[in-house]
C-alpha positions as CSV (number, residue, x, y, z in Angstrom):
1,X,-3.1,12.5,-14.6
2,X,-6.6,10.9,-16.1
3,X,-9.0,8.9,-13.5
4,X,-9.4,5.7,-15.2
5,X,-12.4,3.4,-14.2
6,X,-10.1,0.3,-14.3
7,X,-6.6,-0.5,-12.9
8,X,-3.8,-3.3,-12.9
9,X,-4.9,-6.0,-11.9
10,X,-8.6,-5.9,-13.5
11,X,-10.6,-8.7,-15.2
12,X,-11.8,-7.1,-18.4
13,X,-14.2,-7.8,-21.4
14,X,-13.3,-5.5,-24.3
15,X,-16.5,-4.3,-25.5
16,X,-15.4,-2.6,-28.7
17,X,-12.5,-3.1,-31.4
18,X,-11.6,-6.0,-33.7
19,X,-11.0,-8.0,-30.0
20,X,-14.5,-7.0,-29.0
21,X,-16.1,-10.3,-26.6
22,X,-12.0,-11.0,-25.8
23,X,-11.5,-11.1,-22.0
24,X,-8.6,-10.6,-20.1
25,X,-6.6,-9.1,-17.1
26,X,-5.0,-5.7,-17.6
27,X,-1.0,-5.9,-17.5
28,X,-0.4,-2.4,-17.6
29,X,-2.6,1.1,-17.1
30,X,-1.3,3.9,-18.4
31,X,-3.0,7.3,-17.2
32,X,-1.8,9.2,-19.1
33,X,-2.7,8.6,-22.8
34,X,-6.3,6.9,-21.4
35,X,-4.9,3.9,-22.3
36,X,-4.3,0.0,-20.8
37,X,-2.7,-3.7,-22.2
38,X,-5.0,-6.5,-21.9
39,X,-3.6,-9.8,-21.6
40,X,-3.7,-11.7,-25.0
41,X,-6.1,-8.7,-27.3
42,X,-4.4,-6.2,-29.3
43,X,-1.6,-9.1,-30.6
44,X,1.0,-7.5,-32.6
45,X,3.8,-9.0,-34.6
46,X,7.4,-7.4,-34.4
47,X,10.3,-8.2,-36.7
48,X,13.7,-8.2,-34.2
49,X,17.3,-8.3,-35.3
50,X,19.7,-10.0,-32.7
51,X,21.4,-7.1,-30.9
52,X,24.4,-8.9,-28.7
53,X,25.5,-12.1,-29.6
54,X,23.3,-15.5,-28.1
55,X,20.6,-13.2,-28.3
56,X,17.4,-14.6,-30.7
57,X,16.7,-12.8,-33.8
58,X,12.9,-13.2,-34.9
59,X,9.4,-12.6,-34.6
60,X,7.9,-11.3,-31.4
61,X,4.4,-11.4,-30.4
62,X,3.3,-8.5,-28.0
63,X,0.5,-7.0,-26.5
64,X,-0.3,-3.2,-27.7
65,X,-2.3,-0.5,-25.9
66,X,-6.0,-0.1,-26.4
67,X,-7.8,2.8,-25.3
68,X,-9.8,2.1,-21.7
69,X,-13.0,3.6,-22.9
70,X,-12.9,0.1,-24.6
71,X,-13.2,-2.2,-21.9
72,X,-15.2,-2.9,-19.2
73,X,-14.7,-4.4,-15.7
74,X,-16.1,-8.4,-15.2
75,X,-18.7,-8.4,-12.0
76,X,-17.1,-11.0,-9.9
77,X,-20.6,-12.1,-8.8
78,X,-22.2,-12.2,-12.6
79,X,-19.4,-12.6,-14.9
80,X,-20.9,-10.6,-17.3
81,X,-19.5,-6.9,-18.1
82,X,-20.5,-4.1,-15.7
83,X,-20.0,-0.3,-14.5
84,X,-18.0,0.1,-11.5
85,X,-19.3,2.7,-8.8
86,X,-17.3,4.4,-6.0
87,X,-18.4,4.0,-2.6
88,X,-17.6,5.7,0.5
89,X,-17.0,4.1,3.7
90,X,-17.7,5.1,7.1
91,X,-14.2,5.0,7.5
92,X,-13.7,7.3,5.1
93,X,-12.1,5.0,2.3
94,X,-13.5,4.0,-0.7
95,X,-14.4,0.7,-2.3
96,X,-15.5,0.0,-6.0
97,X,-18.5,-2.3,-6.7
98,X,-20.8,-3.1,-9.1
99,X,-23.6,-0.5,-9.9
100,X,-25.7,-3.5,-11.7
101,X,-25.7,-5.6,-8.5
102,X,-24.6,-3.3,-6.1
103,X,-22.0,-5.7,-4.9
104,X,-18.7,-4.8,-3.8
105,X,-15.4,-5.8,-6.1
106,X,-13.1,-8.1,-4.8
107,X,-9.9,-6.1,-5.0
């Protein structure tokens, strides 16, 4: 499994694409192929036949994967675009933050 700099859950700013300046929160991460779905970038249009009966035939708008080396993670403190960092605790656990401001992500 890929390490991925962002995760479900994250307030993005896709900083390369046709949706480049969009922002949104990530839906779904997938490891794997390197890639994530932003809420409302990457819209695709898809052509559906009704299946079972009562069940709408149509067109379906959906959100498709974009590659994560495409987005970047929204500094809660700035609002602008910014690396994350991974910091470790005394504890021993680790926390991401903001390697612009050095300030710690709200997770």
């Amino acid at each position: 499994m890929k390490k991925m700099h962002v995760k479900r859950g994250d307030n993005v700013m896709v900083i390369a694409g046709k949706d480049k300046g969009k922002e949104g929160k990530i839906i779904t991460a997938i490891p794997e192929k390197g890639k994530v779905v932003v809420e409302g970038v990457a819209i695709a249009k898809k052509h559906q036949k009704a299946r079972m009966q009562g069940q709408e035939s149509g067109i379906i708008r959906m959100e498709t994967p974009i590659d994560a080396s495409n987005v970047m993670r929204i500094c809660s403190k700035c609002g602008q675009p910014a690396r994350p960092g991974i910091q470790i605790l005394g504890d021993g656990s680790n926390v991401r933050y903001c390697k612009k401001f050095k300030e710690v992500f709200n997770d």
